[in-house]
N, C-alpha and C positions, 0 to 999 in steps of 0.2 A: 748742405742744409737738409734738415731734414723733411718729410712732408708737409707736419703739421705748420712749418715756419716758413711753407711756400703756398703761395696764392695764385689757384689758378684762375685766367680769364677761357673761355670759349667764344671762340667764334660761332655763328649758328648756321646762317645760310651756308650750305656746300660741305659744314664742318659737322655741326651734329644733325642738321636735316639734310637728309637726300634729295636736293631738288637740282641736282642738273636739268634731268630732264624738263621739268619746266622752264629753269632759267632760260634753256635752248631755245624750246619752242615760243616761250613772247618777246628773247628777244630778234627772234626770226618774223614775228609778227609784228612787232615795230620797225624794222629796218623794211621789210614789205614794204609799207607805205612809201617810203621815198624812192620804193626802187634795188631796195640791196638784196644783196646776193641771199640763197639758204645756205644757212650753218649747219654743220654736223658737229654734234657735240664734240669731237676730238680736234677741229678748227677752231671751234670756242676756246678749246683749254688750252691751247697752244695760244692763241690773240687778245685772249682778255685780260686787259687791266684798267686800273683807273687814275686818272679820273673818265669814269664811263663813257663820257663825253669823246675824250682821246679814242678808246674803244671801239666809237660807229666810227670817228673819225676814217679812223686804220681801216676798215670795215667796207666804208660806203667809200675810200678814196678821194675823199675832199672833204674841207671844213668843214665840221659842223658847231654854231652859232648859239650860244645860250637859250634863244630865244626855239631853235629850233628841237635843242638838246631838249628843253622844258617838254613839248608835245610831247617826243619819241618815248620820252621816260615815263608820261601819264599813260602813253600806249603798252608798255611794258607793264607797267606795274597793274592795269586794266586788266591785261590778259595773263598776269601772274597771279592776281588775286581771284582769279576765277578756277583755275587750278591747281589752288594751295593745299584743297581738302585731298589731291591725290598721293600730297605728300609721305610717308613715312619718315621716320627716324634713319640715322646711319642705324648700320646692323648692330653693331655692338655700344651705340651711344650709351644706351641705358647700366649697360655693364659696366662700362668706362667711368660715368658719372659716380656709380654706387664702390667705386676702387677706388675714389680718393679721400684719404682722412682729415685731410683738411677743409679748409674754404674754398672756395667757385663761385666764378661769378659770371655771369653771361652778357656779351656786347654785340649786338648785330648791326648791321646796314640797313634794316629793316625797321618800317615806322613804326616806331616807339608805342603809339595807341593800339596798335593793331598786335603786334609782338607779343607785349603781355599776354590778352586773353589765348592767343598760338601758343604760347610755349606751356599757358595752364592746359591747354586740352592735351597734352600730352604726358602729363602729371608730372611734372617737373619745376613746377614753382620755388615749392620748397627746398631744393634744391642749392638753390643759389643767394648768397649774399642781397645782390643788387640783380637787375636785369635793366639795362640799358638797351635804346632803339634809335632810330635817329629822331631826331623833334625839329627837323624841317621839312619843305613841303616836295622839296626834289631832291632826288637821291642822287648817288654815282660818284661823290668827292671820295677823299680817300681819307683814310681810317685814324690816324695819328693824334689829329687833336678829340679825335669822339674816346680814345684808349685813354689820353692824357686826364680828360674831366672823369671821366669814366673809375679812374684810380683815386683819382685826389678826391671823389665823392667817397669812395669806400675809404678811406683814409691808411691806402696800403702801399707800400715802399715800391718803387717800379722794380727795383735791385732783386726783390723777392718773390717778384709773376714772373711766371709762365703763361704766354699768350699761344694757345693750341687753334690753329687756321687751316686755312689750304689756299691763301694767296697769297704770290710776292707783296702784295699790301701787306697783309698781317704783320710778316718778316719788318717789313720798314718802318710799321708803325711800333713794334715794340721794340725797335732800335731808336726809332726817334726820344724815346719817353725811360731808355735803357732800360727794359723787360726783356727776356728772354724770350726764345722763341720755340714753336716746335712745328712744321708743317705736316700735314695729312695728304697724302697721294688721292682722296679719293673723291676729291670736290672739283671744286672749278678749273683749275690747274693742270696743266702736263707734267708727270711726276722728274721731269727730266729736267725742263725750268728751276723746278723748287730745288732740286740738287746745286743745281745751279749758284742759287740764293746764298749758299752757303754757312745754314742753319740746320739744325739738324729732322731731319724726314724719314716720316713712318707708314707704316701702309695699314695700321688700323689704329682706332681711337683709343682703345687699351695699351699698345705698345706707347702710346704716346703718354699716357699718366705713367705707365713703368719709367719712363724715360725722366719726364717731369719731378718723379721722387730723387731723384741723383740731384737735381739742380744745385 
């Protein structure tokens, strides 16, 4: 296929914004509270997945309860929304974005009210087709059915996305929904994992739309 007849999706947190380091640090700040251990970011990227909840689970070594998942996740998201502004872009996102000739559309984990106005301060609006967020009140589920509405609102063929990530989620949810996939070594992820996946993996955002044009 050619570009113009391929539809890409972006993932944001981990994928076109660089916020490990945050992600690390509140979710090191919410596990504090009950007691859990400190993460180093390379123990994150090898343990994380979701649904988030699963995540402390593995994390803190015993169940963790909806009811108690609800806190943890206000605590995270508390102390993630506090140091959002130190975010930059991935290095080359912006390059990446302005190399493909087609359509893009961007789908994050991230609430949806809050998202928008973020992804405008980065002058990136225009950009993208649609911009999708989540629009419920706790986060941490996994990505499949937000990809599936997500497509069928744009009114785009799954057979013809490219969903570009950097989590075994990504990977599953655009198999769930049969979209392609592409993963990024340099998010949330251990790049060894994603090989794993058995999708195809790139170690910067540009190799990834090179790759995406072949689809």
């Amino acid at each position: 296929m050619a570009p113009l007849d391929t539809h890409l999706v972006w993932d944001w947190n981990g994928t076109l914004l660089n916020d490990l380091a945050l992600v690390v640090t509140s979710t090191n700040h919410a596990i504090a509270t009950v007691d859990g251990p400190v993460l180093t970011p390379e123990q994150h990227r090898v343990a994380f997945r979701r649904p988030v909840a699963d995540y402390y689970a593995d994390v803190l070594g015993r169940a963790v309860d909806a009811e108690e998942f609800g806190r943890l996740d206000q605590i995270f998201h508390a102390a993630y929304r506090a140091g959002l502004t130190t975010c930059a872009l991935a290095e080359d996102a912006e390059r990446a974005l302005l190399s493909w000739p087609g359509s893009q559309s961007l789908l994050s984990m991230w609430f949806h009210d809050e998202l928008v106005p973020l992804v405008d301060t980065y002058g990136l609006t225009r950009t993208f087709r649609r911009i999708d967020g989540l629009r419920t009140a706790v986060g941490g589920d996994r990505k499949a059915g937000h990809l599936d509405r997500h497509l069928t609102a744009l009114e785009v063929d799954p057979a013809r996305t490219v969903l570009i990530g950097d989590s075994i989620d990504d990977a599953d949810a655009a198999e769930a929904v049969g979209a392609s996939c592409i993963l990024y070594t340099g998010g949330f992820t251990d790049p060894d994992r994603l090989r794993a996946r058995g999708v195809p993996v790139v170690e910067s955002l540009t190799e990834a739309v090179r790759l995406a044009a072949d689809h």
